[in-house]
N, C-alpha and C positions, 0 to 999 in steps of 0.2 A: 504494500500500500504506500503508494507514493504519498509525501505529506505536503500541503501548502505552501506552509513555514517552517521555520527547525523548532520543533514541540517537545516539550517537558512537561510538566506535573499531570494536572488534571485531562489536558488537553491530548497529552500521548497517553494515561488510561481509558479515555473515551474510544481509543481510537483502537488500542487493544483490543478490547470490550468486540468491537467490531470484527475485528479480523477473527477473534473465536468463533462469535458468531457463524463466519464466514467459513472455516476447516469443522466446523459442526454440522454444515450443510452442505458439502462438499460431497459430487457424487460419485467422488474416486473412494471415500471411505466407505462405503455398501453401506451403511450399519454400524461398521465397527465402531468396537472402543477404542480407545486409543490410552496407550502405555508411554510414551514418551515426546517434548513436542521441541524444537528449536527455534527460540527465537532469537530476529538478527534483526540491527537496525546498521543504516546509513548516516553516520554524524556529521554534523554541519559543519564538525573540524575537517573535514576529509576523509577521517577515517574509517572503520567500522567495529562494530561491537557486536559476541554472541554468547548466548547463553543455551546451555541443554538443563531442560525437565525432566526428569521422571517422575512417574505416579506411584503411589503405593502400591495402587489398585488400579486396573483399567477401569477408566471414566470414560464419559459421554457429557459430564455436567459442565454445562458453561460458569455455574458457580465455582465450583471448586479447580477449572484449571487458569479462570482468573484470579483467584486469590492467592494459588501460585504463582503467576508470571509476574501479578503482581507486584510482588516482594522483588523480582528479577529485577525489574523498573528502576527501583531505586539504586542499583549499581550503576545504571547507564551514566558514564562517564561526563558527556555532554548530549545539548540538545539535539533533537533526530531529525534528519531530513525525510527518512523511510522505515518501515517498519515490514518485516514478513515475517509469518510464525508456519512452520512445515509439520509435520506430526510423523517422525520421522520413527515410530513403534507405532502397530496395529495391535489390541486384544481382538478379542472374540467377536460376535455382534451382541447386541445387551442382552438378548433372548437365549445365548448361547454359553449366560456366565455361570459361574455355583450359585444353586441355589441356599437360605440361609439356611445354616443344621437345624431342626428338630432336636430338643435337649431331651433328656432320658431315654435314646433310643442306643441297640446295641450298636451301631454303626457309631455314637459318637465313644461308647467304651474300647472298640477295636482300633479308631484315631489314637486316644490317649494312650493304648496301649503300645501302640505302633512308634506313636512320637515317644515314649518315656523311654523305650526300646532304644533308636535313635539317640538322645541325648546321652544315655550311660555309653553307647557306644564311642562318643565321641570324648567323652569326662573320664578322668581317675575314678580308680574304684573304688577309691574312698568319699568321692564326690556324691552325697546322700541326694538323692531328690525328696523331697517333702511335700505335706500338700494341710492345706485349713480346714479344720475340722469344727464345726459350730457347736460352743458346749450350751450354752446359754445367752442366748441370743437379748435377752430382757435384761440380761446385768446393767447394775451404774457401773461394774469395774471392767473398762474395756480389758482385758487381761485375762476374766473370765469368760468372755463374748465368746472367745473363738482359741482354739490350738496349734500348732506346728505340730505335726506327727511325721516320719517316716512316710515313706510311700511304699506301699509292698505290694508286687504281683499275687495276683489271686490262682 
């Protein structure tokens, strides 16, 4: 997005704002999420500036990868003559994510099982895993609220 003038503050997040807009509706993404995005501006010293994103999580929200690029924003060195953002990782398409776990189900005791498995693999054997156990959840003494216990395979 070529810009007018050379833009800083409010005027280059507007403008942001837009260009997400713009890679959100993009019909090179099918669908997809998207996991990772670059943005790059043209400086009205000559030079230029870039910055890579990553997501936690594959997104599709204009919320949340504005309020990261956001933050980008304020490194930019000087004022911008241009602005482009590429989204240079695909996820999945939103219909194609995990869905959220179901708690009390054996599938999530075979996870825990499987990750606890995992971490002793990777830790000393003397590295305990432990886990909070609720004694009395109604206490005033937070101390008797709840426990440290060992964690042992069943």
């Amino acid at each position: 997005m070529e810009l007018s003038d050379a833009l800083a503050g409010v005027q280059l997040e507007a403008h942001l704002e837009q260009l997400i807009a713009l890679m959100l509706m993009s019909k090179q993404r099918n669908g997809r999420t998207i996991l990772a995005v670059r943005l790059t501006a043209r400086l009205n010293s000559g030079g230029s500036w870039s910055a890579h994103q990553t997501f936690g999580k594959p997104t599709a929200s204009k919320k949340t990868i504005y309020s990261l690029l956001l933050r980008r924003l304020d490194s930019l060195p000087a004022p911008a003559t241009s602005l482009m953002l590429e989204a240079t990782e695909l996820g999945p398409k939103a219909s194609e994510q995990l869905r959220l776990p179901q708690t009390g189900t054996r599938d999530d005791e075979n996870r825990l099982g499987e990750a606890i498995r995992q971490i002793r693999a990777t830790q000393k054997p003397e590295a305990g895993i432990q886990r909070i156990v609720d004694v009395d959840a109604h206490s005033r003494v937070p101390e008797r609220q709840a426990i440290l216990t060992p964690y042992l395979d069943d």
